[in-house]
N, C-alpha and C positions, 0 to 999 in steps of 0.2 A: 849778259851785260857786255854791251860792245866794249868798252873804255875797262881796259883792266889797271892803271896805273893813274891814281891821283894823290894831288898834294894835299888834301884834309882830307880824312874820313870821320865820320862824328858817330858812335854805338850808341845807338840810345835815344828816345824821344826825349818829352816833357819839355821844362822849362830852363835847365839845364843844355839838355840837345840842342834844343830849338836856337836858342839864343846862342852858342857857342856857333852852331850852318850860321846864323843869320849875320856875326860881325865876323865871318871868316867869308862871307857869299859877299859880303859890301866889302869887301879889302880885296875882291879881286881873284881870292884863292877857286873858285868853283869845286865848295866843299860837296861831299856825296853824304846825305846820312843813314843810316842804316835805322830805318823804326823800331824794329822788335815786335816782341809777340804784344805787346799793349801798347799800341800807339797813344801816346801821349802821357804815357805815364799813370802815376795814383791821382792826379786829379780827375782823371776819367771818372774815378769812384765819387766825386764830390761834386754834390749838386749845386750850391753856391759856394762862391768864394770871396769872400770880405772884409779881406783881407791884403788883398794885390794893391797897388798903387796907382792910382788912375781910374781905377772903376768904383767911385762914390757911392751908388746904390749895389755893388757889390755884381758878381757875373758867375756862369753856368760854368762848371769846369772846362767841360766836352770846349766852351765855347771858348773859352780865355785858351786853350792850348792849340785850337782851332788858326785862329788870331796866330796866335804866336808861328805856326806853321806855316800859314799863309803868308807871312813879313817875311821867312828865309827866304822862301819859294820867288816873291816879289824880285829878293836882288840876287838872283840865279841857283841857292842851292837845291840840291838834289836830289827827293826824298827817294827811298827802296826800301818797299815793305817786306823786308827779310829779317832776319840775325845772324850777327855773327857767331858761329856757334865754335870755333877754334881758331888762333893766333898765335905767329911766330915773330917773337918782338928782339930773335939773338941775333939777329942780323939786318944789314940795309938794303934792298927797302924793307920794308916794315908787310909782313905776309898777313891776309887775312881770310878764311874760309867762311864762304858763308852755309844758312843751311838747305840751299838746294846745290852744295856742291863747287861753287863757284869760285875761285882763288882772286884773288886782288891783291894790289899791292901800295902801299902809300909812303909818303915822306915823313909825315906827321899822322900821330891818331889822336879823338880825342875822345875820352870813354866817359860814357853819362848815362849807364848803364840804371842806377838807381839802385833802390833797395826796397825790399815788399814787405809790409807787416804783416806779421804770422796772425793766423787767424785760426779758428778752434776747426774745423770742420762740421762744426755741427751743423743738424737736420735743418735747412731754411735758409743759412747762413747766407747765400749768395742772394737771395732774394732781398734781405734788407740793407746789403751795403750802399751806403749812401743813401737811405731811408731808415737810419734810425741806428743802423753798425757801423762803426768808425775806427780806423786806426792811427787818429790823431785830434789827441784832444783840443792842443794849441790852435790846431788848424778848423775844430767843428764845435768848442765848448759851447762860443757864444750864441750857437742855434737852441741850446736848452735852457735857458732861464726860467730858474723859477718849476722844472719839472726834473722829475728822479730820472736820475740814471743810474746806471753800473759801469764797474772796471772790473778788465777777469786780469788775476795777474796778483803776484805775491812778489814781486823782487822792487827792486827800486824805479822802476820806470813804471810801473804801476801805479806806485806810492806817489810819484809825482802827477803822475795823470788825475789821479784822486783829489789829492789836493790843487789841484789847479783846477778842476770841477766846481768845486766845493762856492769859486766865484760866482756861479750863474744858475748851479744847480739848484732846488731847494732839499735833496738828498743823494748823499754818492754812495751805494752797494759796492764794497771790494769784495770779488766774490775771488774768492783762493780755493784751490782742487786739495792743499794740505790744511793741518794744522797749527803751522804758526809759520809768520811770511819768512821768507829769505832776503827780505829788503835787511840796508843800513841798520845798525841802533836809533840813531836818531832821527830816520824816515820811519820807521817802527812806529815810534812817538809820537811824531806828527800824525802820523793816522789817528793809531789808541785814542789821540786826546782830541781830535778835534770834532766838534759837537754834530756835523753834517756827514760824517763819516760811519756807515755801519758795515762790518767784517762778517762777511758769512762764509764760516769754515769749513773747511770737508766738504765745498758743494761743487758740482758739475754743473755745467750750461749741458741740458739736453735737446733743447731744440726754442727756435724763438716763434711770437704771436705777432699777429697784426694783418691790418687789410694791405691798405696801401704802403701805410708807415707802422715802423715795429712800435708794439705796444705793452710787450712783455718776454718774459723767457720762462723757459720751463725748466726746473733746478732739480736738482737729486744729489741728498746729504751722502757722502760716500760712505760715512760710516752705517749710519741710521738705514738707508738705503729709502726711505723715506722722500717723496716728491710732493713738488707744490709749485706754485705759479707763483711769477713775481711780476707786479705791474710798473713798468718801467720805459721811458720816451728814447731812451741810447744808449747803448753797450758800445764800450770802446775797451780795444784789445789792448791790455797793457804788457801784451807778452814776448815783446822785442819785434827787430827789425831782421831780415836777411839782406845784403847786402848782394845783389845781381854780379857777381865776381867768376861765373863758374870759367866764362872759355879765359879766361885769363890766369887760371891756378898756374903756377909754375913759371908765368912771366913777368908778373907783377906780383911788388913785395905788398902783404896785409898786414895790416895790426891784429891785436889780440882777439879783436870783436867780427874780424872780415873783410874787414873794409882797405881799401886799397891807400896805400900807404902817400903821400904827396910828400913835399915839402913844407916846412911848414909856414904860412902865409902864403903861400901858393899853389898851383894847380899840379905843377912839373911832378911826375913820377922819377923814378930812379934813372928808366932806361931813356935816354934823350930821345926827344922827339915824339913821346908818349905824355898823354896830360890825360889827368880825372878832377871830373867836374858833379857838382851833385851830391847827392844822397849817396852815392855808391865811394866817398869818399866821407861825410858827413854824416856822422852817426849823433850831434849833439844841436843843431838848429832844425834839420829836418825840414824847411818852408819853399815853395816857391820862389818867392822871391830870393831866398838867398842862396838857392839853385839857379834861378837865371843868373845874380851875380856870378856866380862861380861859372858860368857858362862866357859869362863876358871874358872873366879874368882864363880862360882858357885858349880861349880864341886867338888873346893880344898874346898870350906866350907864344901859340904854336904859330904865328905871324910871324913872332921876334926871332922865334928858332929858325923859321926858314928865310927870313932874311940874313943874319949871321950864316946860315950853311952857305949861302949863295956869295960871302964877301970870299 
């Protein structure tokens, strides 16, 4: 990279990324971003999305993050398909390594790193994502109406994804590896009682079915050791997020869950001149759209910061 010294750097694709290059590339800044190992992020995993604003018949992940790439690109920012794989944010300028080796340096950074749903490893697993495995219900429920699915997962974010299923589904599988969840008392309850709601305990996902799209999973009782087929249209991982924080351990403060600490109502980090935007920040919206927000509102900070350094 000839240019070792710039005024934005942006970690991280998606809609977050995107959008934080895109109103820092129209202000003038000629931000640089840095894509990662998944260019564009979890939507990549999602074949529609109908959810965004402006696409009424709803659009292809790959392509809506497409889009969004191509508009920074449009008013000059930068993409580099690397990561940053270590950062030194104790002094100015602001140090950044990438991972072929590279050192750079910037005035502002803006981290939109993301964060990845855990998913089970099982036999197949990578084959039905985004046909038919999902690690977001809010984001894929309304493609199942009216057909069963499953949630793997026992804690409270499970329990949620169940019940918010339960709108579109005509049956939700909580399938739990224990015997009795580690959700809330009264997410407990809501499950227990609700009529579309079935608890299958002690069971493992051992491997899933289907041609094109998944059509079932293959289960094994831990206790009984006992297997059987289960015919089902979508499995959705209810068993958290990770939060993409690694090269920044020790630089930037986390909360209890990973996730990189902001302000609150804002994007700013502790250390000036450092903003997070996204998922890697947001452990409770999780959406698109309210990752480009936070992409927007990243952008005007690290704008405002460097006009203020410059009075």
């Amino acid at each position: 990279m000839a240019q070792a010294h710039f005024k934005v750097v942006v970690i991280g694709s998606g809609p977050a990324g995107y959008t934080a290059a895109l109103y820092t590339a129209r202000a003038n800044l000629e931000p640089v971003l840095f894509e990662g190992l998944q260019t564009g992020g979890q939507l990549t995993t999602t074949t529609e999305v109908e959810n965004f604003p402006g696409f009424p018949e709803g659009i292809d992940g790959n392509e809506l993050v497409t889009l969004m790439r191509r508009q920074a690109e449009r008013f000059g920012a930068r993409m580099v398909p690397a990561s940053i794989e270590k950062v030194d944010f104790s002094t100015k300028p602001l140090t950044l390594v990438a991972d072929d080796g590279t050192e750079i340096t910037a005035d502002t950074v803006i981290v939109a790193t993301g964060a990845s749903a855990r998913y089970l490893g099982a036999p197949g697993e990578d084959d039905y994502r985004g046909k038919g495995i999902s690690g977001c219900a809010t984001c894929d429920g309304a493609f199942f109406r009216n057909l069963p699915v499953a949630v793997v997962g026992g804690g409270d974010s499970a329990c949620e994804e169940a019940l918010f299923l339960t709108r579109f589904a005509s049956k939700v599988y909580l399938i739990h590896r224990r015997g009795e969840l580690r959700a809330s008392k009264i997410m407990q309850e809501r499950v227990m009682n609700h009529p579309k709601i079935e608890v299958l305990w002690n069971t493992v996902i051992e491997g899933y079915t289907g041609k094109e799209l998944l059509d079932g999973v293959n289960l094994r009782d831990s206790v009984t050791q006992e297997r059987r087929h289960l015919a089902v249209e979508g499995v959705f991982m209810g068993i958290g997020h990770t939060p993409n924080t690694k090269p920044f351990e020790g630089q930037l403060e986390r909360d209890d869950k990973g996730y990189l600490r902001t302000v609150p109502g804002r994007t700013a980090t502790a250390v000036p001149g450092v903003f997070a935007c996204g998922d890697v920040q947001d452990s409770y919206y999780r959406q698109a759209i309210t990752a480009a927000g936070s992409g927007c509102q990243a952008a005007i900070e690290a704008e405002r910061y460097l006009t203020e350094s410059e009075l």
